[in-house]
LUMKEMAR-292092 format. One line per 2 residues: number of its first residue (from 1); their letters; for each residue x, y, z of N, C-alpha, C. Coordinates in steps of 0.1 Angstrom, whole numbers, plus 5000, padded with zeros to 4 digits. Layout:
N
NUM	A	X/Y/Z/X/Y/Z/X/Y/Z  ...
# end
This chain:
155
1	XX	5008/4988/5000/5000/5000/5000/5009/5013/5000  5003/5024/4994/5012/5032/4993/5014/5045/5007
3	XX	5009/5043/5015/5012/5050/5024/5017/5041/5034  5020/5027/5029/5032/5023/5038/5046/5026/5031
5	XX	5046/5031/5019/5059/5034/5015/5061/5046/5017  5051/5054/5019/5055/5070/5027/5061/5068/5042
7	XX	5050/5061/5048/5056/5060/5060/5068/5055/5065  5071/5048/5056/5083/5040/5057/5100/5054/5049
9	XX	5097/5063/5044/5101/5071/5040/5101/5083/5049  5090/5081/5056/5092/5093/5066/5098/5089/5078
11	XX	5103/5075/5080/5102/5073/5088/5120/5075/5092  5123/5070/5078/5143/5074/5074/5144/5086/5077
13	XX	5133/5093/5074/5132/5111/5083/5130/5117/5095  5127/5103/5100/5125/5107/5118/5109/5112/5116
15	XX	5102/5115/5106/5087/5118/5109/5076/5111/5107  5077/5100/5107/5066/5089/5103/5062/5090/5117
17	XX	5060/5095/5125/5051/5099/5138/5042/5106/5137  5043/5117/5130/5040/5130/5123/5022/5129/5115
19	XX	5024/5115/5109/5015/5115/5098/5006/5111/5107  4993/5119/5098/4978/5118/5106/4970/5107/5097
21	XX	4963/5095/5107/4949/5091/5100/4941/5090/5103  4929/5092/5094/4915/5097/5100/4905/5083/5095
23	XX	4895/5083/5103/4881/5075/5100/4872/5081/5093  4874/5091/5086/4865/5093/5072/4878/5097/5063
25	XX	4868/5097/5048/4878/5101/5040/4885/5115/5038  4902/5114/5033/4908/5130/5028/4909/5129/5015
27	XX	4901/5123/5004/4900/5122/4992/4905/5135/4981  4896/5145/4991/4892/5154/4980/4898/5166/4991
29	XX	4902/5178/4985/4906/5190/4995/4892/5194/5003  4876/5190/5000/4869/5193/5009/4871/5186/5018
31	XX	4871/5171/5021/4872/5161/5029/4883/5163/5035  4895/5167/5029/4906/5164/5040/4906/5180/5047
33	XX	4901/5189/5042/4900/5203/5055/4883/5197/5062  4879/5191/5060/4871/5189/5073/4875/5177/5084
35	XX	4882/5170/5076/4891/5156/5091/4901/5165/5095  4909/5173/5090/4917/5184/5096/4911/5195/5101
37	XX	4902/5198/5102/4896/5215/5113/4904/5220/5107  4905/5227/5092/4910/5236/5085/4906/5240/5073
39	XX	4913/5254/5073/4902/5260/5053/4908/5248/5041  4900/5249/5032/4907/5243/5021/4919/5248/5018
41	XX	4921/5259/5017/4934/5267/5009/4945/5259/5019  4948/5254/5031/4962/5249/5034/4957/5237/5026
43	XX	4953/5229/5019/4952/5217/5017/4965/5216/5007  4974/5212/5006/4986/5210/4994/4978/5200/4986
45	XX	4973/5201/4975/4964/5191/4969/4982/5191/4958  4977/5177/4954/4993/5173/4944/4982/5166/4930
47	XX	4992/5172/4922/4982/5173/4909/4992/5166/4899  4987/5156/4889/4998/5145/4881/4996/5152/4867
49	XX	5008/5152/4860/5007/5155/4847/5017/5149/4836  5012/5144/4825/5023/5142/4816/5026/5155/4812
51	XX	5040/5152/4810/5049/5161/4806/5060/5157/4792  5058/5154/4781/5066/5146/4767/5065/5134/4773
53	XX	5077/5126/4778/5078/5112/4781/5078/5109/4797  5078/5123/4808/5081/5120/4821/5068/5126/4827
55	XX	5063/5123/4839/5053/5125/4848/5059/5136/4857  5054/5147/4856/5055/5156/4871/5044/5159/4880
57	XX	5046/5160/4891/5038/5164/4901/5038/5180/4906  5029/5186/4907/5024/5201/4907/5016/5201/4922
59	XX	5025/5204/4929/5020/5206/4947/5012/5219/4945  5001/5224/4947/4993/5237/4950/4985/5239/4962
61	XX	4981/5251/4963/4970/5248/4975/4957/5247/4969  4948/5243/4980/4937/5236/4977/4927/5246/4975
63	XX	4925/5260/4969/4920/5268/4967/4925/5274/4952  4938/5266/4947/4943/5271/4934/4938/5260/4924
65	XX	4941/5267/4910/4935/5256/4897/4945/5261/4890  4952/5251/4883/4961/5250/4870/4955/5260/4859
67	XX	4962/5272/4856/4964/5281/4848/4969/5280/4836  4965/5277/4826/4967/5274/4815/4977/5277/4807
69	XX	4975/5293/4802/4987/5301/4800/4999/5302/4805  4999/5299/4824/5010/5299/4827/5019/5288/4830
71	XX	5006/5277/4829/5018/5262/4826/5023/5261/4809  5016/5264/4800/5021/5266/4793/5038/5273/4789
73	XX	5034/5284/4797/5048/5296/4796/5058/5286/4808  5056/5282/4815/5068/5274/4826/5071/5260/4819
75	XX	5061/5253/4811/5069/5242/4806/5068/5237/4792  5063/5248/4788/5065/5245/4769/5053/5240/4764
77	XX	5043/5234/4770/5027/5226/4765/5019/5225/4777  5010/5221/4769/4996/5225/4775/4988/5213/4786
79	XX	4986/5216/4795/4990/5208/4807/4975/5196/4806  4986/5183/4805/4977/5175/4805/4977/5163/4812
81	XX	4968/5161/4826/4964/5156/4835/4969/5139/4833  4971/5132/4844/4971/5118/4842/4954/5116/4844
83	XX	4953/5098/4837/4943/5097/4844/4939/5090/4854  4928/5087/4864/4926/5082/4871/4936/5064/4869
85	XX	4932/5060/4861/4936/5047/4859/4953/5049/4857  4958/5061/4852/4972/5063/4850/4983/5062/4865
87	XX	4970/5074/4876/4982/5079/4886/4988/5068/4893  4984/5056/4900/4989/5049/4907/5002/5044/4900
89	XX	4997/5036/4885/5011/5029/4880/5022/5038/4880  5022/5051/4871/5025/5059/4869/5037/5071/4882
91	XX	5034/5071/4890/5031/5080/4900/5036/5072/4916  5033/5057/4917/5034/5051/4929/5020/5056/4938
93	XX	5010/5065/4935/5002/5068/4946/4990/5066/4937  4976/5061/4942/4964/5062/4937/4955/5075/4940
95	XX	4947/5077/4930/4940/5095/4930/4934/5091/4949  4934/5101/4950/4926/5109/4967/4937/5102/4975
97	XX	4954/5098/4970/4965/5095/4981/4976/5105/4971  4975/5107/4964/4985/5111/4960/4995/5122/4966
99	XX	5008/5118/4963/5012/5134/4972/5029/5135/4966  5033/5144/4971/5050/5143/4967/5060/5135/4970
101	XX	5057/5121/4985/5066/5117/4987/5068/5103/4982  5079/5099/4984/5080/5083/4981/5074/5081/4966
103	XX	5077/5091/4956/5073/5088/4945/5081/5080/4939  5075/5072/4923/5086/5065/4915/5094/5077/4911
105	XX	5104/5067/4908/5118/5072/4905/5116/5084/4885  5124/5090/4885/5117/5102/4875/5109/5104/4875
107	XX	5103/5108/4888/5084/5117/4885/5094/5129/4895  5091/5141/4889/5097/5157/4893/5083/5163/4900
109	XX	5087/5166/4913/5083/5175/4923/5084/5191/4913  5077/5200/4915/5072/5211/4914/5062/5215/4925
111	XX	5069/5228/4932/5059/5232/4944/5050/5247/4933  5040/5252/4936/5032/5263/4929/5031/5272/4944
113	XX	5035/5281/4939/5034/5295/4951/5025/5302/4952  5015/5291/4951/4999/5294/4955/5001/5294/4974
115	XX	5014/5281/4976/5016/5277/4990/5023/5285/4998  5027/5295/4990/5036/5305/5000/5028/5315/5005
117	XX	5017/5311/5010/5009/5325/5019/5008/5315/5034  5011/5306/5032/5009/5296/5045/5024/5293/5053
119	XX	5024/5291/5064/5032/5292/5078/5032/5273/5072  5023/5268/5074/5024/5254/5072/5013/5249/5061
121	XX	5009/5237/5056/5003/5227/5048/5000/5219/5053  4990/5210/5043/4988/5195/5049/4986/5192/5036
123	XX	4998/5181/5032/4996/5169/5020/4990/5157/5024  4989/5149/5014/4985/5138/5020/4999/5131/5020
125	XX	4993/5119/5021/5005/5109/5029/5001/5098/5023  4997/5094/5010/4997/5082/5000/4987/5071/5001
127	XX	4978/5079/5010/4960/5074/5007/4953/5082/5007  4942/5080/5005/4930/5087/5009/4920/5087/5018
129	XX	4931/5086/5031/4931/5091/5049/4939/5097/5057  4948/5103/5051/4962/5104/5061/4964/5117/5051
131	XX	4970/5125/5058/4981/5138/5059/4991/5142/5065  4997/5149/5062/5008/5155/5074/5011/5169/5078
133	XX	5016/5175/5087/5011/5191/5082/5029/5196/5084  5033/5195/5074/5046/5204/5071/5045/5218/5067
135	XX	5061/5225/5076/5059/5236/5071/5068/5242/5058  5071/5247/5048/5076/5251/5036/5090/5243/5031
137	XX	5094/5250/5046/5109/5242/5040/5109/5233/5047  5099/5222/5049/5098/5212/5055/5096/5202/5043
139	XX	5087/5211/5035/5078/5200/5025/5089/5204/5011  5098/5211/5007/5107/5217/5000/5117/5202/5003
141	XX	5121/5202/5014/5130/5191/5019/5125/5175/5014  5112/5170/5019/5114/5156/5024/5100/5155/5004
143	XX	5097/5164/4998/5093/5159/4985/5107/5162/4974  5118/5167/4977/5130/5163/4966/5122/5172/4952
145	XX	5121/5184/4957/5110/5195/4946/5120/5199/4937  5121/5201/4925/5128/5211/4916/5126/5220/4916
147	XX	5116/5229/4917/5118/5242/4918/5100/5248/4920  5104/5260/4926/5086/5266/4926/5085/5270/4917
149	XX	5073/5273/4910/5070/5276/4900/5053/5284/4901  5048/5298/4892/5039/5301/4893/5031/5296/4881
151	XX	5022/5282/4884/5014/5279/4873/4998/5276/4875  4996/5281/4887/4980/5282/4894/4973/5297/4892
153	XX	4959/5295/4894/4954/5308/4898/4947/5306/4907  4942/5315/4919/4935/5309/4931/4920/5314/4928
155	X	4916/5307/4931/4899/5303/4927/4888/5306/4938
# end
């Protein structure tokens, strides 16, 4: 399961203590700010996309939507989604777990500085019941991000 290979990844980090799980679902950024007592906007929702031959992942907050124009202008083409049946193979995580850590090997971290109005976040943690609540250069560190990039608008 894939949030035993987060945990097991957080755990090389000393923070597999850290990760929260809940008795209803964090599927969706509504679900996971109500099992967290929190706005949607800290939600770090992690978003899958092909990119030519490689898969990146696009961290945002949970109040931002992929901006068309400006993913275009940051990565050359026009941003197109994995699908449900794609993210697990693809990605190591299935949709409502997905998140930045313990991903397969060449899938590229991208954070969106939708997340820099927040002190901390909450990603998930490689299902869809668990989060963690990292702060910036917390989640900069233990997702192995390439770089921030502005390709959201907040909604």
């Amino acid at each position: 399961m894939s949030i035993e290979k987060v945990r097991e990844y957080f755990k090389i980090k000393g923070i597999d203590g850290r990760i929260q799980e809940f008795e209803i679902s964090s599927a969706t950024v509504s679900l996971a700010a109500k099992a967290l007592h929190c706005e949607e906007s800290r939600i770090a929702k992690t978003l899958s996309f092909h990119l030519g031959e490689k898969v990146i992942l696009v961290v945002a907050a949970g109040d931002a939507k992929i901006d068309n124009p400006k993913y275009k202008a940051q990565f050359g083409t026009k941003a197109k989604m994995l699908s449900f049946d794609e993210a697990e193979p693809l990605t190591g995580h299935a949709v409502g777990g997905v998140c930045p850590f313990a991903v397969k090997e060449g899938v590229e971290v991208y954070l969106d500085v939708s997340l820099k109005r927040f002190q901390t976040v909450f990603p998930a943690c490689g299902s869809s019941n668990s989060a963690i609540e990292l702060s910036l250069r917390e989640l900069e560190e233990y997702s192995g991000f390439v770089q921030w990039v502005d390709v959201c608008k907040i909604v």
